[in-house]
Backbone atoms as SQL, in Angstrom:
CREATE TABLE atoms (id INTEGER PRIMARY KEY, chain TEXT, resi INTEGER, resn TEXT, atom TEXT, x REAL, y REAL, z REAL);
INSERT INTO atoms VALUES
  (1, 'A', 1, 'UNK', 'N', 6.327, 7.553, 14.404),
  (2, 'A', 1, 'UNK', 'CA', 5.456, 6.753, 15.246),
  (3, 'A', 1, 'UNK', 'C', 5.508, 5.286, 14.835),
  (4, 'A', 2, 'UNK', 'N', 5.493, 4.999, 13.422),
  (5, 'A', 2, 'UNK', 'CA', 5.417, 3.490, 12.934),
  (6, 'A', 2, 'UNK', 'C', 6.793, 3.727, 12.383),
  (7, 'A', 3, 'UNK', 'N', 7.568, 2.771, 12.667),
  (8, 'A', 3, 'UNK', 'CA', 9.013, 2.635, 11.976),
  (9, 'A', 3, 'UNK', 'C', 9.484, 1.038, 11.300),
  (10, 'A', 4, 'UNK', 'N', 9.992, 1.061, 10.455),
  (11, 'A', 4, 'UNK', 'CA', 10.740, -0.349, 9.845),
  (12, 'A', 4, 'UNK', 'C', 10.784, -0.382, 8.576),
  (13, 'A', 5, 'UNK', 'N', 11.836, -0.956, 8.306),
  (14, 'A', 5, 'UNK', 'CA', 12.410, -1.339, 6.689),
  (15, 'A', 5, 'UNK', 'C', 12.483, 0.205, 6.207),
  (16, 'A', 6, 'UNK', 'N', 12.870, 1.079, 6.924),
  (17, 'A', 6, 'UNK', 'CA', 13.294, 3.094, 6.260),
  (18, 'A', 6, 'UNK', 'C', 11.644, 3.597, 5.867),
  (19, 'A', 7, 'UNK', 'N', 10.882, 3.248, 6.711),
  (20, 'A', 7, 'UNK', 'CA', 9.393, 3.569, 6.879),
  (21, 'A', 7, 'UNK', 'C', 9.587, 4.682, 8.159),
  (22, 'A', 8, 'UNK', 'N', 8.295, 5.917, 8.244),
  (23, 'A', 8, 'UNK', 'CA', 8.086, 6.790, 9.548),
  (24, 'A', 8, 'UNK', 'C', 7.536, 6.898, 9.473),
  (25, 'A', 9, 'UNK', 'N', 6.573, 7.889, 10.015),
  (26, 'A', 9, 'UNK', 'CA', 5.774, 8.807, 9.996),
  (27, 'A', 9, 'UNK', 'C', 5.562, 9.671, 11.604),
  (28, 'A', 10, 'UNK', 'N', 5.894, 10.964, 11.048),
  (29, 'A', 10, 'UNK', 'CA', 6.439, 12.308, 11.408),
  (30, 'A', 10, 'UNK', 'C', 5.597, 13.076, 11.837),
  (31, 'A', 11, 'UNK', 'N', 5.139, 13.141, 13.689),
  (32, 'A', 11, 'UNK', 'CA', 4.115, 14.006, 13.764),
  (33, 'A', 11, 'UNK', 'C', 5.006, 15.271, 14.337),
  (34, 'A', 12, 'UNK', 'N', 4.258, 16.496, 14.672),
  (35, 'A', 12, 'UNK', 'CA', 4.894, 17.492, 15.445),
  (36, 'A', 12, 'UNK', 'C', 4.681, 18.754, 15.291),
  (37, 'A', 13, 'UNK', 'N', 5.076, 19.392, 15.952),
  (38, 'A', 13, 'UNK', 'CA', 4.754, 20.937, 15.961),
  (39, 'A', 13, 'UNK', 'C', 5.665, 21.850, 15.019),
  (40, 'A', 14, 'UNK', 'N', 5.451, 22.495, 14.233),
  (41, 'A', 14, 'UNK', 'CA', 6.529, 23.531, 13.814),
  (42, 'A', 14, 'UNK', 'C', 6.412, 25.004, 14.103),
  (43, 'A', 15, 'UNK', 'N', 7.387, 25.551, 14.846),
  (44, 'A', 15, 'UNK', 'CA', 7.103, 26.744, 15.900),
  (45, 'A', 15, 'UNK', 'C', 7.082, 27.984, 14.669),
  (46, 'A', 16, 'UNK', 'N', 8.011, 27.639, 13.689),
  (47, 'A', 16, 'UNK', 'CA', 7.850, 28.782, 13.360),
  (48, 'A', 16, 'UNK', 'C', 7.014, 29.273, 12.473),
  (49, 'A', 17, 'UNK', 'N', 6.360, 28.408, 11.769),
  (50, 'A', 17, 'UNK', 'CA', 4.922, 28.109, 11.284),
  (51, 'A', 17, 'UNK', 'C', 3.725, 28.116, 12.243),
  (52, 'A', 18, 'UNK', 'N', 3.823, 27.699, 13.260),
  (53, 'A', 18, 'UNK', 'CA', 2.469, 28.183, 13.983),
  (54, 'A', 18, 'UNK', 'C', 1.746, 26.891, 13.745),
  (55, 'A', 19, 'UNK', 'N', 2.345, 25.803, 12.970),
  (56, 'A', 19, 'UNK', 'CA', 1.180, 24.539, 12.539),
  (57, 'A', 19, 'UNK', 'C', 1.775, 23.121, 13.269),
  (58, 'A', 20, 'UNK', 'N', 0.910, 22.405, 13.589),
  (59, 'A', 20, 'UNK', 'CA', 0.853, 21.050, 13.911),
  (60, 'A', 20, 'UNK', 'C', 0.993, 20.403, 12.276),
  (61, 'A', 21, 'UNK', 'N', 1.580, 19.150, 12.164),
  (62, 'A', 21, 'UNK', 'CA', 2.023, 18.703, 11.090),
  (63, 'A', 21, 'UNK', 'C', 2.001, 16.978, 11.319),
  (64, 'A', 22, 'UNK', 'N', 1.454, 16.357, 9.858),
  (65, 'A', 22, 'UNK', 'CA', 1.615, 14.399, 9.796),
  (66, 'A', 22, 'UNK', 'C', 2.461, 14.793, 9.065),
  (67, 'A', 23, 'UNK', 'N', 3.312, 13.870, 8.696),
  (68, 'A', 23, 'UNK', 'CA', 4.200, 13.463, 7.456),
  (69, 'A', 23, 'UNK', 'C', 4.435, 12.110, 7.044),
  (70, 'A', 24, 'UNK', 'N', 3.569, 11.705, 5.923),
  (71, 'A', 24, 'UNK', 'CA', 3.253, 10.299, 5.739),
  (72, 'A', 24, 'UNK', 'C', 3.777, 9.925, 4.367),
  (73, 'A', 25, 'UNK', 'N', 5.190, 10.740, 4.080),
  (74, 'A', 25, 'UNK', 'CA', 5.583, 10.687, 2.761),
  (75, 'A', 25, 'UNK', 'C', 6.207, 9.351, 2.836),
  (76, 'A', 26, 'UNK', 'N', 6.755, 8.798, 3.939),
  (77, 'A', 26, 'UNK', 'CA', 7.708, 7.563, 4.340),
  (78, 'A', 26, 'UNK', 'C', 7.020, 6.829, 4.976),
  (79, 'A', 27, 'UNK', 'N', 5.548, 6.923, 4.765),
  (80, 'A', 27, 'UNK', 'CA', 4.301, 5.686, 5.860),
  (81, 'A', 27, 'UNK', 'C', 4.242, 4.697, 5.445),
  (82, 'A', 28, 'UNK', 'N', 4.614, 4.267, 4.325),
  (83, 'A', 28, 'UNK', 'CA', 4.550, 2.463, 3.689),
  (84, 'A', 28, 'UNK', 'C', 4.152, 2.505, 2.243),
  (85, 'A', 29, 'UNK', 'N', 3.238, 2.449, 2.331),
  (86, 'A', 29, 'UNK', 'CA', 3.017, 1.716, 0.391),
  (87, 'A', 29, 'UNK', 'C', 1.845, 3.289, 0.569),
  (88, 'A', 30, 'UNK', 'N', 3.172, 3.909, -0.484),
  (89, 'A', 30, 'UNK', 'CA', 2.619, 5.177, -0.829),
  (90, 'A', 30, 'UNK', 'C', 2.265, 5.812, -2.233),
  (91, 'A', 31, 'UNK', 'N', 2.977, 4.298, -3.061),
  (92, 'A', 31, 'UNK', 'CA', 2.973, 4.793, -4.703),
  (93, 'A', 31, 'UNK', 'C', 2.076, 4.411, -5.606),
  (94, 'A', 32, 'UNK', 'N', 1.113, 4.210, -4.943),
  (95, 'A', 32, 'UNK', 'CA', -0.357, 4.250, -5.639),
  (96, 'A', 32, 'UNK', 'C', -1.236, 5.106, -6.047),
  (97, 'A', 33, 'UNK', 'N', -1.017, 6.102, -5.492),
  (98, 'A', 33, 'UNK', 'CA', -1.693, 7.635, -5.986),
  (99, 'A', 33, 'UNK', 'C', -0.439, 9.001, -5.768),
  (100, 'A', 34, 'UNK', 'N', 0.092, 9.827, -6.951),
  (101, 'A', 34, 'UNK', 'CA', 0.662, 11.204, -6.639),
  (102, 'A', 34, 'UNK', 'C', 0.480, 11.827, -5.683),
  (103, 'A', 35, 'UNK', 'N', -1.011, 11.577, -5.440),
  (104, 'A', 35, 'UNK', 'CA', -1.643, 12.405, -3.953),
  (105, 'A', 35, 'UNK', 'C', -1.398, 12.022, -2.965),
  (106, 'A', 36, 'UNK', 'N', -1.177, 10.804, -2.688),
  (107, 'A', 36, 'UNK', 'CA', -1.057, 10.221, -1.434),
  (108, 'A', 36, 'UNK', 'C', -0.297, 10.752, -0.392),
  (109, 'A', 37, 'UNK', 'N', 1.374, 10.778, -0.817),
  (110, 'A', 37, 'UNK', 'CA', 2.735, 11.246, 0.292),
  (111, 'A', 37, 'UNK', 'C', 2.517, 12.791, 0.147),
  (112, 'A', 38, 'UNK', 'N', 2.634, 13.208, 1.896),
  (113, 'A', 38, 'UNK', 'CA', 2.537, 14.486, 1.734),
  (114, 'A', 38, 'UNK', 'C', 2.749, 14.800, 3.280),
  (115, 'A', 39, 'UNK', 'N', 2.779, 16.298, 3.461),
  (116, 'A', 39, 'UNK', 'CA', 2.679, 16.295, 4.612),
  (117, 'A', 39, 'UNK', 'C', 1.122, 17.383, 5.083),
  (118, 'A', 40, 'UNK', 'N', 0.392, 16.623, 5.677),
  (119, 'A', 40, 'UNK', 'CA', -0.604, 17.706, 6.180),
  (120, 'A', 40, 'UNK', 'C', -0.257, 18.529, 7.750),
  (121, 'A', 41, 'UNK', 'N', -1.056, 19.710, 7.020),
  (122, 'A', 41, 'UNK', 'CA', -0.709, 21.069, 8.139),
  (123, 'A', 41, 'UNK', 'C', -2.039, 21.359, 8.798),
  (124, 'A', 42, 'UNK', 'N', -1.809, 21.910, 10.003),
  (125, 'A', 42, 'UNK', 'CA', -2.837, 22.908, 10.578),
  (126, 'A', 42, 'UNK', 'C', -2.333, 23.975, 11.705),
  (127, 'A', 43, 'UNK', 'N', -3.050, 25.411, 11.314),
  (128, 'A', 43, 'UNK', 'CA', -2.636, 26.342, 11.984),
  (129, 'A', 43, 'UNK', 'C', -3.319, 26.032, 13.299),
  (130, 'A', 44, 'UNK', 'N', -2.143, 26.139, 14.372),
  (131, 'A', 44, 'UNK', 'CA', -2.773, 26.127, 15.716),
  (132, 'A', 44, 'UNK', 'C', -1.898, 27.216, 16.732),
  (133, 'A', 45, 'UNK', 'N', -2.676, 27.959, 17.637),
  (134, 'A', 45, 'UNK', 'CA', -2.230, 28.966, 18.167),
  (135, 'A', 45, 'UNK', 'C', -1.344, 28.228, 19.256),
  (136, 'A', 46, 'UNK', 'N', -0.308, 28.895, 20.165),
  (137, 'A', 46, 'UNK', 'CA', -0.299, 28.255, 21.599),
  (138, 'A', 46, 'UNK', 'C', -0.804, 29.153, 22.700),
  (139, 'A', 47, 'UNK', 'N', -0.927, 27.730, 23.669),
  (140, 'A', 47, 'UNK', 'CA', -1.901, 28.259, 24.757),
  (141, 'A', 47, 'UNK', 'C', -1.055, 29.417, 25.170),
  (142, 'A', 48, 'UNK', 'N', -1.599, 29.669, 26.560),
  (143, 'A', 48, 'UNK', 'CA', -0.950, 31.369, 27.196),
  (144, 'A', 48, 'UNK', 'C', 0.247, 30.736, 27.853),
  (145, 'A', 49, 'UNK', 'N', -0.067, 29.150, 28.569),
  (146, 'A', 49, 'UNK', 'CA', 1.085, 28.719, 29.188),
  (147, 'A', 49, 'UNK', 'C', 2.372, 28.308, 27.794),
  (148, 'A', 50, 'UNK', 'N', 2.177, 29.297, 26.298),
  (149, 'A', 50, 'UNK', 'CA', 3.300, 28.550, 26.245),
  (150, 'A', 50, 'UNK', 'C', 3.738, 27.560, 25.348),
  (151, 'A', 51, 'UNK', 'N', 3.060, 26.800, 25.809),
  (152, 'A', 51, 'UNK', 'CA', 2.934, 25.112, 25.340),
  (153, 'A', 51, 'UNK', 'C', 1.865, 24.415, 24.327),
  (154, 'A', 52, 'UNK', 'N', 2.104, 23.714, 23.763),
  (155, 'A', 52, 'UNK', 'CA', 1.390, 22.770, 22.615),
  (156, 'A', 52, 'UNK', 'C', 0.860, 21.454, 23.138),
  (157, 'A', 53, 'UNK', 'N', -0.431, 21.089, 23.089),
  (158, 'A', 53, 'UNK', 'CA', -0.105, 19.894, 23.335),
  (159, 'A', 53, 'UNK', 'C', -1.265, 19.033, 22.001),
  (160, 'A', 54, 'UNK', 'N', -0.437, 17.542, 22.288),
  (161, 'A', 54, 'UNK', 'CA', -0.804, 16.935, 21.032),
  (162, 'A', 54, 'UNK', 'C', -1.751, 15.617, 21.660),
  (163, 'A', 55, 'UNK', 'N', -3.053, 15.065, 21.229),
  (164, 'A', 55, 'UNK', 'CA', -2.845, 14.309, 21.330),
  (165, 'A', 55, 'UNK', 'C', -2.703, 13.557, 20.093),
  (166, 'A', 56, 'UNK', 'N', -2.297, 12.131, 20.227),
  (167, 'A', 56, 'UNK', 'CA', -2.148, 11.380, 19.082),
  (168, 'A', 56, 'UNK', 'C', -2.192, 9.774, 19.343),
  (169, 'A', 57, 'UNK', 'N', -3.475, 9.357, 18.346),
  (170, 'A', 57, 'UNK', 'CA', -3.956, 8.037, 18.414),
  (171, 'A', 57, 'UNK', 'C', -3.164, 7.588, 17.069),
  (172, 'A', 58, 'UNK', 'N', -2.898, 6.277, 17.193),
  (173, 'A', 58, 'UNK', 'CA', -2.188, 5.198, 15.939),
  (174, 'A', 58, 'UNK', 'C', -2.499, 3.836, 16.187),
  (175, 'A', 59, 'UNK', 'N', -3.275, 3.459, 14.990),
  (176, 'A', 59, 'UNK', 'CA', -3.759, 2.086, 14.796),
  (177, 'A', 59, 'UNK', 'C', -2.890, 1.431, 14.165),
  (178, 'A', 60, 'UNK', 'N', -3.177, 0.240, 13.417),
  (179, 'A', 60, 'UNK', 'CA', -2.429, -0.169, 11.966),
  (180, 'A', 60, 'UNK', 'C', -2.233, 0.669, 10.959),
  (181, 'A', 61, 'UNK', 'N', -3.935, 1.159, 10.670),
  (182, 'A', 61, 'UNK', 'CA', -3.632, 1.642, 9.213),
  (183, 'A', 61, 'UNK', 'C', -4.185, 3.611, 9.429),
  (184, 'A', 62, 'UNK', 'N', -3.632, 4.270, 10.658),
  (185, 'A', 62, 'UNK', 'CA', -4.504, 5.151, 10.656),
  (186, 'A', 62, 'UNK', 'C', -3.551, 6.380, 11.602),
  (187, 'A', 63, 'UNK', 'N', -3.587, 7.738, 11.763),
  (188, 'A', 63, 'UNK', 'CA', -3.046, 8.062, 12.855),
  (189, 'A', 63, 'UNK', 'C', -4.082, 9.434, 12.805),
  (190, 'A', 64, 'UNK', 'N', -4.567, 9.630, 14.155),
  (191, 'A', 64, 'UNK', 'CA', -5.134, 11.457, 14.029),
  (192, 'A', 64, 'UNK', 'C', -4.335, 11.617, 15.313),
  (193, 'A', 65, 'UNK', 'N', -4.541, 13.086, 14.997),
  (194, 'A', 65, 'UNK', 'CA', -3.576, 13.742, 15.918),
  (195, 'A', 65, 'UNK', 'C', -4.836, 15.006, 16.342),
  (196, 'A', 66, 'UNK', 'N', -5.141, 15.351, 17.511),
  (197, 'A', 66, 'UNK', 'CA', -5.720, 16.098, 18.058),
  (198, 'A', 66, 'UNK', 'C', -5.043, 17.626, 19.052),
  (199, 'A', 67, 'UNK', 'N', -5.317, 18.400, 18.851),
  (200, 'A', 67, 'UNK', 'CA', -4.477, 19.476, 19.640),
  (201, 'A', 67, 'UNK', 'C', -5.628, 20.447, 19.954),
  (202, 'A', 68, 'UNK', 'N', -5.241, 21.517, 20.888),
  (203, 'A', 68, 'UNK', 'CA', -6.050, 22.848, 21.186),
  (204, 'A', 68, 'UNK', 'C', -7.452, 22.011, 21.758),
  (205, 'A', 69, 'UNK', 'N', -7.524, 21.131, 22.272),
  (206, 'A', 69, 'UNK', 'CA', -8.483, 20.926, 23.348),
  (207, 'A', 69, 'UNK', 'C', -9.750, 20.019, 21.880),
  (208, 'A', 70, 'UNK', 'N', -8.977, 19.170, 21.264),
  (209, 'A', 70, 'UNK', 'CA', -9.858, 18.781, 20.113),
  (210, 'A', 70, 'UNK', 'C', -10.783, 19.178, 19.157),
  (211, 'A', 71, 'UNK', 'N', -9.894, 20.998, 18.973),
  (212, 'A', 71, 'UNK', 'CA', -10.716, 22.017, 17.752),
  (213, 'A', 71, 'UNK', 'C', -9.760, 21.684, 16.470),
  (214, 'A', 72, 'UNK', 'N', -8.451, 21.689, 17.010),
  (215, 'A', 72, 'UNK', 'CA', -7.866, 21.476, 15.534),
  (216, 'A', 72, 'UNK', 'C', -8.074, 19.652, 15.464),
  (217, 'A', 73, 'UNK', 'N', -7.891, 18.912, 13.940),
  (218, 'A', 73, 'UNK', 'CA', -7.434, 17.812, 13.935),
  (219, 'A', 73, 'UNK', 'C', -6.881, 17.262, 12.725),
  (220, 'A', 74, 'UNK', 'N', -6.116, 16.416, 12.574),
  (221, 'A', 74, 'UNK', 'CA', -5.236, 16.197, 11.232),
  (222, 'A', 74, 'UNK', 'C', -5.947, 14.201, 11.706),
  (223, 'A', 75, 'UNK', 'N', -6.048, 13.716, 10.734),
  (224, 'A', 75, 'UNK', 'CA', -6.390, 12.328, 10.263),
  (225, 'A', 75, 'UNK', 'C', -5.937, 11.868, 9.097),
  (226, 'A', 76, 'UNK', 'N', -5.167, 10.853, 9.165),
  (227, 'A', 76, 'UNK', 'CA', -4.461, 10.148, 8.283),
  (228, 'A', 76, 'UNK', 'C', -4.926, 8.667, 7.922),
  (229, 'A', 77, 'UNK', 'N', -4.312, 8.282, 7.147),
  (230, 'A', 77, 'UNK', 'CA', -4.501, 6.862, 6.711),
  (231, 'A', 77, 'UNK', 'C', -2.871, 6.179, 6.057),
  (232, 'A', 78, 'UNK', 'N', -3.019, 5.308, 6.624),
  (233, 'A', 78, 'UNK', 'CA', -1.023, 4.987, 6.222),
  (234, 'A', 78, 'UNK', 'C', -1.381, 3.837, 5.565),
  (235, 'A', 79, 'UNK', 'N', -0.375, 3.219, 5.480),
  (236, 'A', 79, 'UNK', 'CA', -0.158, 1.541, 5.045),
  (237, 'A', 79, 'UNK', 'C', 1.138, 1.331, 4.688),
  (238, 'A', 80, 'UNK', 'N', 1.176, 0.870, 6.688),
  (239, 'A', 80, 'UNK', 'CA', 2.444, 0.333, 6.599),
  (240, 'A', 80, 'UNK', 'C', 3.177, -0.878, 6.116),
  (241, 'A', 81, 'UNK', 'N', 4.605, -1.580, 6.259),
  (242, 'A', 81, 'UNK', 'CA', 4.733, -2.904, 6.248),
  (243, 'A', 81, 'UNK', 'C', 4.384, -3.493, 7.382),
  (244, 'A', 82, 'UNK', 'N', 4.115, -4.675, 6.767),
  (245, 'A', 82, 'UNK', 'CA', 3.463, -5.790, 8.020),
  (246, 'A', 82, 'UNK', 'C', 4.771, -5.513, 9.449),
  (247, 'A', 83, 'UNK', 'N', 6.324, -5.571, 8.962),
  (248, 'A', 83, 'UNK', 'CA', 7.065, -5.710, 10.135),
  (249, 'A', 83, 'UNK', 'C', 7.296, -4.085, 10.867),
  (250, 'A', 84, 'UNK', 'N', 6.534, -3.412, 10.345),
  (251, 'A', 84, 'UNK', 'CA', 7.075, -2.087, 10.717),
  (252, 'A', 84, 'UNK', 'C', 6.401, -1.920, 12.447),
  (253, 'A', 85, 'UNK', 'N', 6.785, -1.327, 12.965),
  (254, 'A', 85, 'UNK', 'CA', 6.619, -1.514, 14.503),
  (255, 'A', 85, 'UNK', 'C', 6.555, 0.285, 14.824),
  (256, 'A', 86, 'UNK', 'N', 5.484, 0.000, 16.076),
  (257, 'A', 86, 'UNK', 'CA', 5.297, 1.734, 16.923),
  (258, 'A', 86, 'UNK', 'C', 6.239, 2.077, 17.836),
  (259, 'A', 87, 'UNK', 'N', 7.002, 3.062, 17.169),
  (260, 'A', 87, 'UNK', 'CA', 8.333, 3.239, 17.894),
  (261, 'A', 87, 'UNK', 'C', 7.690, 4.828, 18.435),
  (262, 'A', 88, 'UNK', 'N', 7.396, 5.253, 19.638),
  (263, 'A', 88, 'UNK', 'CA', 7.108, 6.658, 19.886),
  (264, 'A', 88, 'UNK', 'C', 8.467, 7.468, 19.876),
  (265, 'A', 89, 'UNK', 'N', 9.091, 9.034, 19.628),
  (266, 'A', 89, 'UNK', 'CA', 10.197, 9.118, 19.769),
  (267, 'A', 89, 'UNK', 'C', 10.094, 10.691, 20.475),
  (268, 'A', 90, 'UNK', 'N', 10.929, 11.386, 20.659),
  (269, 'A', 90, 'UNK', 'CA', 10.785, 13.012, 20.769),
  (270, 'A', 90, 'UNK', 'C', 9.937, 13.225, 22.396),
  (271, 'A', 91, 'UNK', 'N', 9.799, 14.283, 22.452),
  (272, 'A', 91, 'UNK', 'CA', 9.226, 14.704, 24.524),
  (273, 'A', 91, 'UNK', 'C', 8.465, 14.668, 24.188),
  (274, 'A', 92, 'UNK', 'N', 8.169, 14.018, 25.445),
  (275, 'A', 92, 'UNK', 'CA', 6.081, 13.529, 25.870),
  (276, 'A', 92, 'UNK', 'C', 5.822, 14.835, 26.339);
């Protein structure tokens, strides 16, 4: 979602896990705490049609991601570089 200078951060579904997923190991200035880079999970079922859907808000310093009608939710906190830019990528 935020990209620049070999910066990301990685939202998405993983089917065969069953979980919605951030990945903020590559979000910017991450080497201030062990804890920080990681990737957070949440189990989410799919609907009957099938399908997943995500939503997902991104500020400067922030991204949540909402799914299953806003029961599941993952919330992050990044810190990116100043030049890093919101590149959306993957099917809407």
């Amino acid at each position: 979602m935020r990209t620049g200078n070999g910066q990301e951060i990685r939202i998405g579904y993983d089917w065969s896990a069953g979980e919605v997923f951030v990945d903020r190991t590559k979000s910017g200035d991450v080497g201030f705490s062990l804890d920080f880079p990681g990737v957070q999970r949440a189990p989410i079922s799919v609907g009957a049609n099938g399908k997943v859907t995500l939503r997902v808000l991104v500020d400067w310093s922030s991204v949540e991601v909402f799914t299953q009608d806003g029961s599941v939710a993952i919330t992050d906190q990044i810190f990116p570089d100043p030049s890093s830019v919101m590149r959306p990528s993957g099917p809407t």
